[in-house]
C-alpha positions in Angstrom: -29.7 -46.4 66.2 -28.1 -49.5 64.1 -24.8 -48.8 63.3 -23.9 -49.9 60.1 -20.3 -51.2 61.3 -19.2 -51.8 64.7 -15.4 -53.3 65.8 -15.9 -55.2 69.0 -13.2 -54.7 71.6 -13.0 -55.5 75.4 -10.8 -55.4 78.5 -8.4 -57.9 76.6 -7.2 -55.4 74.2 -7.3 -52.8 77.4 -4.9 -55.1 79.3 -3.2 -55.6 76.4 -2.3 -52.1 75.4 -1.8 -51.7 79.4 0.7 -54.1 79.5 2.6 -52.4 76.7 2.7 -48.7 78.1 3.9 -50.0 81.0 6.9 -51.7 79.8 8.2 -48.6 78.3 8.7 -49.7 74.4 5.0 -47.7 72.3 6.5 -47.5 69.2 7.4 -50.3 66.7 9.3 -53.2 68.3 8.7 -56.6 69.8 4.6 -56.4 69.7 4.6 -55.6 66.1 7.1 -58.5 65.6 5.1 -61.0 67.2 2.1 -59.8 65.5 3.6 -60.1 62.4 4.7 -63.6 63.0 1.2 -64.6 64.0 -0.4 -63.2 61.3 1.8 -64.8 59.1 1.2 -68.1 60.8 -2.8 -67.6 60.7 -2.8 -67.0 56.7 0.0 -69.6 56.0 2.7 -66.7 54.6 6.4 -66.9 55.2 6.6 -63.3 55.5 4.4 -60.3 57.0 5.2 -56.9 57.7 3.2 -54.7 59.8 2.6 -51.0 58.8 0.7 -47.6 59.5 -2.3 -48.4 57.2 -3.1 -50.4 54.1 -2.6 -47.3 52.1 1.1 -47.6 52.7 1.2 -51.3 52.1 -0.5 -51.2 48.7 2.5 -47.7 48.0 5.3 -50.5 49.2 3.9 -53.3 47.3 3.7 -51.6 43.7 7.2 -49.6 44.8 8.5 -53.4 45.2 7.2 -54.5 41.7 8.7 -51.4 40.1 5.7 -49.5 39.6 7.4 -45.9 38.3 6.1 -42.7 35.8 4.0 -43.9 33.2 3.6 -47.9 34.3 0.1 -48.9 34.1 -1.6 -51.3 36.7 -4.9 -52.9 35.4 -7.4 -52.7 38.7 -10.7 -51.4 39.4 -12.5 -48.0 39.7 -14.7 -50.2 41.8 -12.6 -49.3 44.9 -11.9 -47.6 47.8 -9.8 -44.4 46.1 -6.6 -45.4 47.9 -6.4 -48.5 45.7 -5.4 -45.9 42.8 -3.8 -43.6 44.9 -1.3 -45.8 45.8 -0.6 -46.4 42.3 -0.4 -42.5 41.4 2.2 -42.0 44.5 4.5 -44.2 42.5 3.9 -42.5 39.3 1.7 -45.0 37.8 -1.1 -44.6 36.2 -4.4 -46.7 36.9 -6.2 -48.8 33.9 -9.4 -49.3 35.0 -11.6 -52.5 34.0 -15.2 -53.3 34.9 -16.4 -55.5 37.6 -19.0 -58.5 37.1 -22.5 -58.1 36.7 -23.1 -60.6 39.3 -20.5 -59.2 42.2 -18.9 -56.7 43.2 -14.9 -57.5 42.2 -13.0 -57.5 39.3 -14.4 -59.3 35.8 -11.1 -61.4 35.0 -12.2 -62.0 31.6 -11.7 -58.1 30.7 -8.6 -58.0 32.3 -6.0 -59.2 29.0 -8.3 -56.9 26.7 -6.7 -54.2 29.1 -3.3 -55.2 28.9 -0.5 -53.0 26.8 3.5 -53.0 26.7 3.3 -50.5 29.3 1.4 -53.1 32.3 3.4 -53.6 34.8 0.9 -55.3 37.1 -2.3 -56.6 38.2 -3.9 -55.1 41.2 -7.2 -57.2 42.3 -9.3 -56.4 45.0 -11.6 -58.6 47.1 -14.2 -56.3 47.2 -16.0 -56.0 50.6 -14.2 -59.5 52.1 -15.4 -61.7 49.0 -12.6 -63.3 47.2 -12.0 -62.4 43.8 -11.3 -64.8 41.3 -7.5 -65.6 42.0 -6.6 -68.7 40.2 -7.7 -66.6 36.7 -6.1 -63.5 37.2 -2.6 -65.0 38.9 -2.5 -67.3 35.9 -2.8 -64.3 33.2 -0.4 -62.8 35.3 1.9 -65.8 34.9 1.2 -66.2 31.0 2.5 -62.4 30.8 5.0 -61.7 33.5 3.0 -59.7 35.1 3.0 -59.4 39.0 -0.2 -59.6 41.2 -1.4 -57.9 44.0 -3.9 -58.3 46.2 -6.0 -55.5 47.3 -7.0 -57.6 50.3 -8.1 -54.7 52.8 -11.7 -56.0 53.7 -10.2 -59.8 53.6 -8.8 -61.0 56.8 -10.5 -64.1 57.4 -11.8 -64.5 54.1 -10.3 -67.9 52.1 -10.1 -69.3 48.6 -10.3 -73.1 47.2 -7.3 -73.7 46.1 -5.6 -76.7 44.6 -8.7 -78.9 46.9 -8.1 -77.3 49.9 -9.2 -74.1 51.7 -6.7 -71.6 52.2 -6.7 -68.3 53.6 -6.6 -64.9 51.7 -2.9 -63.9 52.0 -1.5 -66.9 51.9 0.8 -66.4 48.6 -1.3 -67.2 45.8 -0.3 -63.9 44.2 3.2 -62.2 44.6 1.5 -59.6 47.4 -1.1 -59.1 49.3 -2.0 -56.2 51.4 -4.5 -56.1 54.1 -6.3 -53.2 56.3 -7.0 -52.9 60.3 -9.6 -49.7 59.8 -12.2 -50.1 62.8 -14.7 -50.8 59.7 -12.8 -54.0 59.1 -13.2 -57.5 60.6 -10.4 -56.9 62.9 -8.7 -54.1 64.0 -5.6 -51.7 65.2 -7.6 -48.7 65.1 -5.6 -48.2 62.2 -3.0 -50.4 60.9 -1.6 -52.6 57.8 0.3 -55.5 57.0 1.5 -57.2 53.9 2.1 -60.5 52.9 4.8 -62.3 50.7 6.7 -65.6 49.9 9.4 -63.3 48.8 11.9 -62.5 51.1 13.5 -59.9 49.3 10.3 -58.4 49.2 10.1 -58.4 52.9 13.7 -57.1 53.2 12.4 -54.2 51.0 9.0 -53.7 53.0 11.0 -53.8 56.7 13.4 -51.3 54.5 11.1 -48.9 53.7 8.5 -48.5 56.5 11.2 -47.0 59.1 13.1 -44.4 56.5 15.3 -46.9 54.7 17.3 -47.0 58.3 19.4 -50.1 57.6 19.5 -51.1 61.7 15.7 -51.5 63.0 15.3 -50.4 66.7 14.9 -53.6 67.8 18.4 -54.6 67.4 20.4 -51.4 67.9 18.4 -51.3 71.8 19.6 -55.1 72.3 23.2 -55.1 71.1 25.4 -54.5 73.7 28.0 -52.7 71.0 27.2 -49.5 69.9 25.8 -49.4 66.6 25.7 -46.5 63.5 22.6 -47.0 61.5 22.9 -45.5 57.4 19.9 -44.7 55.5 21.0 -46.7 52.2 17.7 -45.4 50.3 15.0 -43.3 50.6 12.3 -44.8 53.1 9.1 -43.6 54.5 7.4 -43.0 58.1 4.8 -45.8 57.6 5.7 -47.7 61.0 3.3 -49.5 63.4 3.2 -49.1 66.9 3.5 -51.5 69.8 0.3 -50.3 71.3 -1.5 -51.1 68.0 0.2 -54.5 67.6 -0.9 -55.5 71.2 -4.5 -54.9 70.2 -4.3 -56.8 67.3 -2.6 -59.9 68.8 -6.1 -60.3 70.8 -8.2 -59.4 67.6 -6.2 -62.4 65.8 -7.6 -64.6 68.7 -11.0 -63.5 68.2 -11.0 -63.8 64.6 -12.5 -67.4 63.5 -15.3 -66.5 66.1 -15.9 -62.8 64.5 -15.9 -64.8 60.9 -17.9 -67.4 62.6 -20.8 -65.0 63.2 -20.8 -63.0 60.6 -21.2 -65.4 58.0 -24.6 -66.7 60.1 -25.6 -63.3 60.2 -25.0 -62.8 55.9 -26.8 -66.2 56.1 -29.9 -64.9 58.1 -30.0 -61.9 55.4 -30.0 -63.5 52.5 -32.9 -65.7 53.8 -35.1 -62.5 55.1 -34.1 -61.0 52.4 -34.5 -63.1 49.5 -38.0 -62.7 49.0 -38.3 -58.9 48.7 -39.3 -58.6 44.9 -36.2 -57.0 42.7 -34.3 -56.8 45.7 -30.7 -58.9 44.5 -28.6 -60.7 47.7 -25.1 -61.3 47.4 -23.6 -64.0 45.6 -20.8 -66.6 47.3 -18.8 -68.5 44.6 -18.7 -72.3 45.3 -14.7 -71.7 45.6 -14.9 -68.4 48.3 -15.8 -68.1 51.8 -16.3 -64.2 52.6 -15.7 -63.1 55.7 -18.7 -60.6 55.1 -17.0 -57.7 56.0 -19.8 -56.0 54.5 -23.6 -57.0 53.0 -24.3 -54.9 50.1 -27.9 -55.4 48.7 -29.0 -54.0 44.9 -31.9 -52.6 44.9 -34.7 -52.7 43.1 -34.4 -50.6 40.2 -37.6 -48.6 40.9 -36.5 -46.5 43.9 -34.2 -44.1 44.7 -30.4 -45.0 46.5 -30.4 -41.9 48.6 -33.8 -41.7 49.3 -33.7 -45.2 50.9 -31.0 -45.1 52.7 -32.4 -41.7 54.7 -35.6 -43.3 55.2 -33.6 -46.3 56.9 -31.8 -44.0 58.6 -35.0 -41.4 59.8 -35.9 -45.1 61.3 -32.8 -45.7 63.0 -30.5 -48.0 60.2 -27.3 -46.5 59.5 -26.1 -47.9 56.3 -23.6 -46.6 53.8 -23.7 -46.5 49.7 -22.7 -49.0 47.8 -18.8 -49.2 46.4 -17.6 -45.4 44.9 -16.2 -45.5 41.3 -12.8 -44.0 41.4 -12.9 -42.6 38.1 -15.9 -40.7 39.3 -14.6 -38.8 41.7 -12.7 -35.2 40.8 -9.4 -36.4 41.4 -9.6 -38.3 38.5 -11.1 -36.2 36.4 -7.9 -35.0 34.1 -7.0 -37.6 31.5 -3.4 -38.4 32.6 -4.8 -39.7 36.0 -5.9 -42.9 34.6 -7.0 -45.1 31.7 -10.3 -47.0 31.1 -9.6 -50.4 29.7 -13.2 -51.5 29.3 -16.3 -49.9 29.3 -17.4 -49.2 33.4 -21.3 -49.8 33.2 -21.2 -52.5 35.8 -19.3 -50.5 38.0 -21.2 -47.8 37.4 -24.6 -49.1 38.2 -22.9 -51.3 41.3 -22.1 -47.6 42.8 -25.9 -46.1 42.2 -27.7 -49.1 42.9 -26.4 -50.8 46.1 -26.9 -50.2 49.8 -24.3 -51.4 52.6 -26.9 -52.6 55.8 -25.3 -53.1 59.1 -23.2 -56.0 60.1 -20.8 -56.9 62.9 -19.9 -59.7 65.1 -21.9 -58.4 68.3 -25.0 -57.5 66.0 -28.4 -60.0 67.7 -30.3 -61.6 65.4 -33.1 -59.4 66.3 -31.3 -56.3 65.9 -30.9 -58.0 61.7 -34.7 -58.8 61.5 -35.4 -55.4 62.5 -33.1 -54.1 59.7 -34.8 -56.5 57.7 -38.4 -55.2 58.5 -37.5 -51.4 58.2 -36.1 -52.3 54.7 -39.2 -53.8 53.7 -41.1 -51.1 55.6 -39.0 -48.7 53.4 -38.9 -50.3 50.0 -42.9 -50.1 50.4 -42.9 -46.7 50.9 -44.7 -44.3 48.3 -42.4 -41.9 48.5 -39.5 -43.5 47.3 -40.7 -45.8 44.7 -39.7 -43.2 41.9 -35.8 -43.2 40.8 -34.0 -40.3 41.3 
């Protein structure tokens, strides 16, 4: 079997965990400190916090711009449900807009047509590692006061032209951005998030929050030699990171321009198997992004069936996944006062029933691709699929 995701890990991250069981301090402290510090230093951010998930840094990044009962944030349904979920923890409600017909993130040209008295910020996401169009949507947010966030879960590694230069997704080009260590991402904690931010009050508020609004973190109550009261000033949550986790993804950091490095010559050897599959559509790279590929999501041609080729793939031993969900979709969403649609969602829509994810990861051989590629082909030619469902 292909898997369609696969996070590659070694005796480095062993010794590394190792080496922090052994010295007595698991839970959040001087691991997660230097791992925020080289994270911080990879994507050219003053600050990062490290936290349990990215779920909990997109609930601490809208908490930070305010987000409360009845603010909307204009995002996508085009998402991963914890995008609005984080936003309905805080009260908020989500306004979705549609993505473009050509990719898979948010259409920036929809986004002021969604925008009311009541927005209260911009939540983008760079949908499956590919940037999303920053420099448009952070200058709307700047011609209305609006903060932006960055949904930037698939895009460690990933990086944006900006200003001439190449720059890293999570460098500051918005006010946050929050990013994801799932084992389906390009590196990982086994679970893990961290945030970025050239606000240091916003930092201040994050390193508040994670560890129950305690105002004295661990790591300075264990090294003073005075004893030391901590107050809770404000309410906080449970959303720390551990030192084991941090450990591993110090060595994942080290590994990372390779793991980029080979998955974009594996979405390069795709697209060129691929390409000449009739109404089979590639993805697109802008001129001004460089994807990580976290994932490679093909549409298909509009004469078979989603489900029907994905089990055929996987009766032949390709695991793959369905493309993007639609939030708004899904039954969670289904009452009225869960969210708003700001534009119509046909792109979206059709992005959700029309894609397939195919496997990709760093250790993946370039014969274990062209045999994706072959069963593909071997599939889409199938008589048994070639009606829609």
């Amino acid at each position: 079997m292909i898997p369609v995701a696969k996070p590659i890990l070694d005796e480095r991250e062993v010794e590394a965990v190792r080496r922090v069981i052994l010295s007595g301090w698991v839970t959040q402290g001087p691991e997660v400190a230097a791992f925020e510090r080289e994270f911080a230093e990879l994507v050219g951010a003053p600050h990062a916090c490290a936290l349990s998930n990215c779920t909990t840094a997109l609930h601490l990044a809208l908490r930070a711009v305010d987000i409360g009962p009845g603010d909307e944030v204009i995002t996508v349904s085009h998402s991963f449900i914890a995008t609005a979920n984080a936003i309905r923890y805080c009260g908020g409600v989500p306004v979705f807009v549609d993505i473009e017909a050509d990719g898979f993130n948010i259409d920036p040209d929809l986004i002021e047509g969604a925008i009311t008295r009541r927005t209260k910020a911009i939540l983008c996401v760079h949908q499956l590692g590919m940037p999303c169009d920053l420099r448009q949507i952070v200058e709307i947010g700047k011609r209305y006061s609006i903060p932006v966030i960055e949904d930037a879960a698939c895009a460690t590694g990933s990086e944006i032209l900006w200003n001439g230069q190449w720059e890293k997704i999570g460098k500051p080009h918005g006010d946050i951005a929050c990013f994801s260590f799932h084992p389906r991402k390009v590196v990982t904690t086994g679970d893990g998030g961290m945030l970025t931010t050239a606000n240091p009050e916003y930092d201040r508020k994050f390193k508040l929050w994670r560890q129950h609004g305690m105002s004295v973190p661990d790591t300075v109550r264990h090294g003073s030699s005075q004893v030391i009261y901590e107050s809770y000033p404000e309410i906080g949550y449970n959303y720390r990171m551990t030192d084991m986790q941090a450990a591993v993804g110090r060595e994942q950091l080290k590994r990372l321009p390779e793991i980029v490095a080979r998955r974009r010559q594996l979405a390069d050897l795709y697209t060129k198997h691929l390409r000449d599959i009739p109404g089979l559509e590639t993805p697109l790279e802008p001129s001004w992004g460089r994807s990580n590929w976290q994932s490679y999501c093909v549409r298909l041609p509009h004469w078979v069936g989603q489900r029907s080729v994905m089990q055929a793939l996987l009766d032949r031993g390709v695991s793959t996944r369905r493309g993007v969900m639609n939030i708004h979709l899904e039954d969670a969403y289904a009452a009225p006062d869960t969210h708003r649609s700001g534009t119509s969602l046909q792109q979206s829509v059709a992005a959700q029933n029309g894609t397939v994810i195919l496997p990709l990861y760093a250790q993946m051989t370039d014969a274990e691709l062209l045999a994706v590629v072959d069963t593909l082909r071997e599939c889409l030619d199938a008589s048994n699929i070639r009606a829609a469902e």
